[in-house]
N, C-alpha and C positions, 0 to 999 in steps of 0.2 A: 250798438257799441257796448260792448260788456267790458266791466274793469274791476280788476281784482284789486282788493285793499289786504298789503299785510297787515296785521294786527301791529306787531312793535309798532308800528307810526300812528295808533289811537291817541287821541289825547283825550285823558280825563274830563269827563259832563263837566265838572264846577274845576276850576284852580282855587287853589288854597290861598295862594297870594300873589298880588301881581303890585310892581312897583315900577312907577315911570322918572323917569331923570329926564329934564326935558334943556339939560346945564348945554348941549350940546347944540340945539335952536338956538336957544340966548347969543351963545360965543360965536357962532357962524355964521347966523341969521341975522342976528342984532334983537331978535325974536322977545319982545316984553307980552304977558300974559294980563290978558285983561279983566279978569276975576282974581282976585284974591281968594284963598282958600276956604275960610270964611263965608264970603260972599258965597260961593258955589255953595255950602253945606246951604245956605240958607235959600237959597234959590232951589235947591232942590228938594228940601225938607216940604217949603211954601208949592211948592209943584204936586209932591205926592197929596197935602193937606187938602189942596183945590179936588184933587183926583177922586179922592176916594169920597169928597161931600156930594159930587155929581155922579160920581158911581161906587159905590162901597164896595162891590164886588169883582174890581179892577184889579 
């Protein structure tokens, strides 16, 4: 199977910015988020800190 890819439909290696709204779960789902924002930076700062003592070149 061979398939041609136009180029106009590339997307850029990195985005610049991406921003999520998630107001629309809440209102239709009833959808509450179980990390605070906070939380999540910290959980994940704690994650990379773990990572890199057990492999530095990760």
């Amino acid at each position: 199977v061979r398939v041609k890819v136009n180029p106009k439909f590339y997307r850029p290696t990195e985005v610049e910015f991406l921003l999520g709204d998630c107001t629309k779960a809440k209102t239709d789902l009833k959808w509450q988020p179980n990390y605070s924002f906070d939380a999540l930076v910290k959980e994940m700062v704690e994650s990379d800190i773990s990572l890199m003592k057990t492999n530095p070149r990760a």
